[in-house]
N, C-alpha and C positions, 0 to 999 in steps of 0.2 A: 715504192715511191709514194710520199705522202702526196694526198690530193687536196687541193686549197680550190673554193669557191670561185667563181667565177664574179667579177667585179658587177655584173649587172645584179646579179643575186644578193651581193652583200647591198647594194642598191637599196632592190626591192623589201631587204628584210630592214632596214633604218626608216624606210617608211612607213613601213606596216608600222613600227614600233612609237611612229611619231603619230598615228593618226589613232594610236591606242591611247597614248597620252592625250587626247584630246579631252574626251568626256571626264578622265579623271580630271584634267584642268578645271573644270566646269564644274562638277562635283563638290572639290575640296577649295576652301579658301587657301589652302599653300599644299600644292599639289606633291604625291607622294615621292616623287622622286627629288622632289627638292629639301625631303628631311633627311639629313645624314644622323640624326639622334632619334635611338630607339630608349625605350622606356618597361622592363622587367618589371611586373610586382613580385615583390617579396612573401607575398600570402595572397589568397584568395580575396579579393577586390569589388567594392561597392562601384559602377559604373554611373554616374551621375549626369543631369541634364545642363549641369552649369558650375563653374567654378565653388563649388562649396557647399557645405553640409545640408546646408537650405534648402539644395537642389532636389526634385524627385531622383531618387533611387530607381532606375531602369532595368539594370540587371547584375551582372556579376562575371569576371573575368577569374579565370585560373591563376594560380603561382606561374609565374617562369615562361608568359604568354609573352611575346616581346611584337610591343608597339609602337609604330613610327610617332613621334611627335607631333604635332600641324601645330601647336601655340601652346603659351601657358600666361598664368596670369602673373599680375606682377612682382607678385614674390616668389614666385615659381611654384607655390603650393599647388596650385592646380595644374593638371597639363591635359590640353583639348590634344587628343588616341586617334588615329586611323582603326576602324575593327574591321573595316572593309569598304567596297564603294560606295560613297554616300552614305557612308554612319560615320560620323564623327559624332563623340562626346567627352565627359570630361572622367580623369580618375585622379588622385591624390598620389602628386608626386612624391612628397616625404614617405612613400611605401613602395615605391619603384627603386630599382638600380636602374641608372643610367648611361647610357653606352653615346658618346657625345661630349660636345660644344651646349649645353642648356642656353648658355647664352646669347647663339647665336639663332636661338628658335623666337620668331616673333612674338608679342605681347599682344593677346588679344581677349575679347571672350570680358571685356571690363564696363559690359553694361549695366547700368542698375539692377539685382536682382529680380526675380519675378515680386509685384504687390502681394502685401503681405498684410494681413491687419496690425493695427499698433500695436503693442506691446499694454497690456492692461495692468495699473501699478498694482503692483504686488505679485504678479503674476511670477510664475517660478517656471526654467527649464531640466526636465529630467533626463535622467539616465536609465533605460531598464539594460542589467547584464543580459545579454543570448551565452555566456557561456557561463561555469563556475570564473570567476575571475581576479586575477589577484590585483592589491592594490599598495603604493609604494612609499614614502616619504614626498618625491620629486618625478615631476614628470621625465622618467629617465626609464631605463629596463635595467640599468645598474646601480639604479636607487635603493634604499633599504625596503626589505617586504615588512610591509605592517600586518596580512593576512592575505585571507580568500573572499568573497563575498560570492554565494551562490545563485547557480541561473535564476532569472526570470527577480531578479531583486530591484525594485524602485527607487535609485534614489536623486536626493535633488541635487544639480549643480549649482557649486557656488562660485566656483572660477573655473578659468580654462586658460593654458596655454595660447600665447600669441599666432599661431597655428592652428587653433583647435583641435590637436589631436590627442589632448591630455584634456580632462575634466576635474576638478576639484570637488571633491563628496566625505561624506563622512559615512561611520559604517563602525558599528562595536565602537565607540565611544571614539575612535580614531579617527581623525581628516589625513587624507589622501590621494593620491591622484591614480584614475584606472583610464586606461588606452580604450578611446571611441569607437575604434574596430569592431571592438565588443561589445556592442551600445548598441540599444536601438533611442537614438534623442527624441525627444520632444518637448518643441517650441523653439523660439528663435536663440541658438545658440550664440550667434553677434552682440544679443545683448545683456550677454553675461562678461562682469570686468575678469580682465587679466590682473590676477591680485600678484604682490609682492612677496618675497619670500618670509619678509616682516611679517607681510599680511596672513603668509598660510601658518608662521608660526605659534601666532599669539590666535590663532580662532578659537572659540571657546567647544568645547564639548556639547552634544546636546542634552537636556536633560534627562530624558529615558533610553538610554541605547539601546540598539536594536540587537538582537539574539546572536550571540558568540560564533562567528565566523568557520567556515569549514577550515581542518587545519588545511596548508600547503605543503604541509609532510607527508608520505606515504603515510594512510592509515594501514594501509595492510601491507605484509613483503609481497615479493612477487609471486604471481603467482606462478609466473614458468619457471621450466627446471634449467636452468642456465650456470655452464660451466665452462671454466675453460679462457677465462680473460683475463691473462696474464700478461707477464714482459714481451713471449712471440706478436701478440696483436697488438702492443703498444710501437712495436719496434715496426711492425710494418704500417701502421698509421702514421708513423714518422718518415719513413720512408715514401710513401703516397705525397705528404706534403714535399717532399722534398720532388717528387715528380708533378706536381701540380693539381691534385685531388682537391675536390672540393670538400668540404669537410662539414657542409649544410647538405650533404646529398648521401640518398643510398639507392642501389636496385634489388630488385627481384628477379632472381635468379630461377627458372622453372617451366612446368606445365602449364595445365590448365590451373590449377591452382594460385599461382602466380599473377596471370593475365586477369582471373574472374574478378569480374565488376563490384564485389564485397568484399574483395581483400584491400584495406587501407584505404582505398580512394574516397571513401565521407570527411577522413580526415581534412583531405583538399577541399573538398566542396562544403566543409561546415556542417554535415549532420552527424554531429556525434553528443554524446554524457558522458562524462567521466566521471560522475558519481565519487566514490570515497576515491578516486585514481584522479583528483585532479591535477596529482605534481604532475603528471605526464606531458601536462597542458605544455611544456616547453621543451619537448618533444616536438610534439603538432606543429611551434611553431619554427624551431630550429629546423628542420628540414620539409617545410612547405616547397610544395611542389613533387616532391618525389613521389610522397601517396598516389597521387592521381596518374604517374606514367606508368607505360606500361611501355616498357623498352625492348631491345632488339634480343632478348634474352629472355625473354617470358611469352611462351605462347603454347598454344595448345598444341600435344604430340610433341612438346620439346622434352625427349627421354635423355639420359645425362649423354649419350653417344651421340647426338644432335647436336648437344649445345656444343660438344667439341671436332664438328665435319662442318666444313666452310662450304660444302653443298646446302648447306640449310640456313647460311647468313642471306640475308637481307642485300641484293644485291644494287638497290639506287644509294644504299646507305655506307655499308661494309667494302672495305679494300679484297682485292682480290686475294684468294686461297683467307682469309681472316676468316676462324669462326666465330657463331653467334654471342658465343661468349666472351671473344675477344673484341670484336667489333662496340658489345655494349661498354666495356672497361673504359675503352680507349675512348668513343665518343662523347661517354657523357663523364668519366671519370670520378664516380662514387669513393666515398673514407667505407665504404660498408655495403657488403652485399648480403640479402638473405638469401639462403641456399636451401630450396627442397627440390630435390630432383630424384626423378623414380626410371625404371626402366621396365621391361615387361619381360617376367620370368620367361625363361626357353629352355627347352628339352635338356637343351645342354649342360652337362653338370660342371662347368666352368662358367656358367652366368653370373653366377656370386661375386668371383673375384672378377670378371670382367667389368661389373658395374664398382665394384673396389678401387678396382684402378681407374674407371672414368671419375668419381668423385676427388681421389687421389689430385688428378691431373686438374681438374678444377678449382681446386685448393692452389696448387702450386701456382696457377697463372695468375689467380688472384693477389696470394703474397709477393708473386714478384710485381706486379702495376702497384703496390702500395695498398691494397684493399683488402678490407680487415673481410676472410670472409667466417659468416655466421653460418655453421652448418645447420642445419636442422633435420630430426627425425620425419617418418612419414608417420601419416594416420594407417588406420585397419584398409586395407586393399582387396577388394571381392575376391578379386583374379588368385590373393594370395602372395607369396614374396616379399612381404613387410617385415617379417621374422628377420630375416638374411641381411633385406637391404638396410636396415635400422643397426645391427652387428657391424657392416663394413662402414656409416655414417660414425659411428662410434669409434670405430676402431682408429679411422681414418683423422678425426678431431685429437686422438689422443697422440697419437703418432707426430699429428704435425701441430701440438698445441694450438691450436686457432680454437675460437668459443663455438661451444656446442648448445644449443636450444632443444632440448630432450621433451617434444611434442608428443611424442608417444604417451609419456606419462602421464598425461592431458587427459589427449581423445580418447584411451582406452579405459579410464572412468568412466566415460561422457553415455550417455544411452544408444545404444547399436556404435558405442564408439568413436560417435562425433561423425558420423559419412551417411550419407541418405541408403536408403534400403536397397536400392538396385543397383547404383554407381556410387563409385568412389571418390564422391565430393564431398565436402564436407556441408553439414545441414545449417540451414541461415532460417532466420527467423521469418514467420507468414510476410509479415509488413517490410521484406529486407532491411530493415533497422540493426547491420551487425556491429556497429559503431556505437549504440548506446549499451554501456555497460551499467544494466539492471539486474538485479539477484533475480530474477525468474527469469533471465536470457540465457545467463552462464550454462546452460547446461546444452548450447548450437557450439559444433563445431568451430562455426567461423568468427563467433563473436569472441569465444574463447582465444583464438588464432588473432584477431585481432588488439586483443587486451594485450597478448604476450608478445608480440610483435611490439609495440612498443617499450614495454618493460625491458625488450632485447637492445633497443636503441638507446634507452635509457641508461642501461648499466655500461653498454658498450663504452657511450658518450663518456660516462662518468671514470670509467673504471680502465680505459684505453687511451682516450682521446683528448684529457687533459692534459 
């Protein structure tokens, strides 16, 4: 017989919950339960003290962080974020998805900006790029590319979008507009005009141009060994959309390797070089957010026999008998999983095919949810059984046509192989910097792991998922 609450009890817990809402009321000018609109960024986010560029710069918020609303300003470009009790501040709505009525969230936050000095004639607002960055005909990301203009480049603004989220510069003898994300401004951006499209097309050139832009084409091919993306992974990325896959998402499927704090995640948090790998750069931003999770399917001691015993799901998260691997599918719903999963050799001379057939079975649950999976090889293993388990990844990509990422052929260049001397991690750089890809890097396992892991996203995107 089901047992229901006693009415004094439901009582005392509507109080409890009213006297919780107290201090929050007090806190927040429009208190948390009275916003029904949350607010996603779409990338890795500048957290600011005031509606607009102007504002000091506080900190920085995750992709995929989802924030209640308390106000925005009146054109909505701003919106004032709950981060928590008594932190409200402001973040750039045109880089949020919105879950909501926008227009039912109050207009607030419309005080004159902080005092400023005047503006001194003559005086010019710049742009330095923080990344390699590209730049376009029209403030659009479907505008025509005119080039690349490299990190750390100066240049001056001459217009800017009614929004400010587009700047007008020139760069290689070309005027064009690069996204402020990737800016670090300086001076007051308000008082640069919003020019016409008249205006941007008759601008004059300058007279010395400034040094030939990095290209936006791979300078180099890939350098992973990737195989294996044909019509099977196109047909199941067809299939994923048809089941509701996001198609700006992938997971990490695995161990420790998986989970470790330098595989992908600088991507999300912005410390990365992509050096001659700038095409990648839309990559990085097509699936912001993923970099930095680390989902119900990546964790340390997850051997491929784990990922598929619902003894080892996540049990506040995962549906009952669901395992780990199915649990992540279904929850977060990736176009793409990358797959390295190991197991640990045993006496037994049926381990081989045992871990065969767990890769096998990880494959097949992947293609049937619509998720294109990527399998990948292992690096060198102290313990040993890299030999076997890389034969049945193989074997197993070829059988079930899904793309294979042949890492092996990497690490086993790489010096001791790509994996530190005593364990079988792969070696990151003194300064954990495995995200800037510099020719004196390439030779750490994970920096390497990390170049190619994109390159896998890259071809997948292009070569699957169009």
């Amino acid at each position: 017989m089901r047992r229901t609450s006693p009415p004094w009890r439901i009582a005392l817990l509507i109080a409890c919950l009213a006297l919780l809402a107290l201090p929050l009321s007090s806190a927040f000018a429009h208190p948390l339960d009275q916003s029904a609109v949350v607010a996603s960024p779409t990338t890795s986010l500048t957290i600011r003290s005031g509606p607009g560029t102007h504002y000091d710069a506080i900190g920085r918020v995750s992709a995929r962080t989802p924030l209640p609303v308390l106000g925005r300003s009146t054109d909505s470009a701003w919106l004032l974020v709950n981060f928590g009790p008594g932190t409200e501040n402001w973040v750039a709505g045109w880089l949020c998805e919105i879950e909501g009525d926008l227009n039912t969230v109050p207009v607030v936050g419309e005080a004159a900006p902080p005092a400023a000095p005047p503006p001194v004639a003559g005086s010019t607002v710049t742009a330095t790029t923080t990344v390699n960055l590209r730049y376009r005909s029209a403030p659009d990301f479907d505008a025509t590319l005119l080039g690349t203009i490299p990190v750390s480049t100066t240049l001056v603004v001459q217009g800017r979008n009614e929004l400010s989220t587009w700047v007008l510069i020139t760069y290689a003898g070309k005027t064009g507009w690069v996204y402020t994300v990737f800016t670090d401004l300086s001076g007051d951006l308000s008082t640069v005009p919003v020019p016409s499209a008249v205006d941007v097309a008759s601008a004059p050139a300058p007279a010395a141009p400034a040094a030939a832009p990095v290209s936006a084409a791979p300078a180099v091919p890939y350098t992973a060994t990737i195989t294996g993306i044909g019509p099977n992974a196109r047909a199941i990325y067809q299939r994923g959309q048809q089941l509701g896959n996001n198609p700006h998402r992938f997971s990490k499927i695995g161990d420790c390797e998986a989970e470790s704090p330098y595989f992908l995640i600088a991507f999300d948090d912005q410390f990365f070089y992509l050096g001659d790998y700038i095409y990648l750069h839309e990559v990085i931003w097509d699936f912001a957010g993923s970099f930095s999770r680390i989902g119900y399917a990546a964790k340390g001691g997850y051997v491929v026999n784990a990922l598929l015993d619902p003894t080892w799901a996540d049990p506040s998260v995962c549906w009952r008998g669901e395992t780990p691997l199915e649990c992540e599918l279904r929850s977060y719903k990736p176009a793409i999983a990358l797959i390295m999963v190991r197991t640990y050799p045993k006496e037994s001379t049926t381990w081989a095919e045992d871990y065969y057939a767990g890769v096998s079975r990880i494959v097949d649950i992947a293609a049937s949810r619509g998720v294109i999976p990527v399998l990948s090889t292992v690096p060198y293993l102290h313990g040993g059984g890299h030999t076997e388990m890389n034969e049945a990844i193989r074997r197993v990509a070829a059988e079930k046509q899904v793309p294979l990422w042949d890492f092996w052929q990497t690490t086993s260049q790489l010096p001791n192989q790509g994996v530190e001397l005593n364990i079988s991690h792969l070696t990151v750089p003194a300064d954990f910097g495995s995200a800037v890809f510099l020719e004196d890097r390439m030779h750490y396992g994970m920096v390497r792991r990390n170049l190619e892991a994109l390159e896998v996203l890259h071809a997948v995107k292009h070569q699957a998922m169009q």
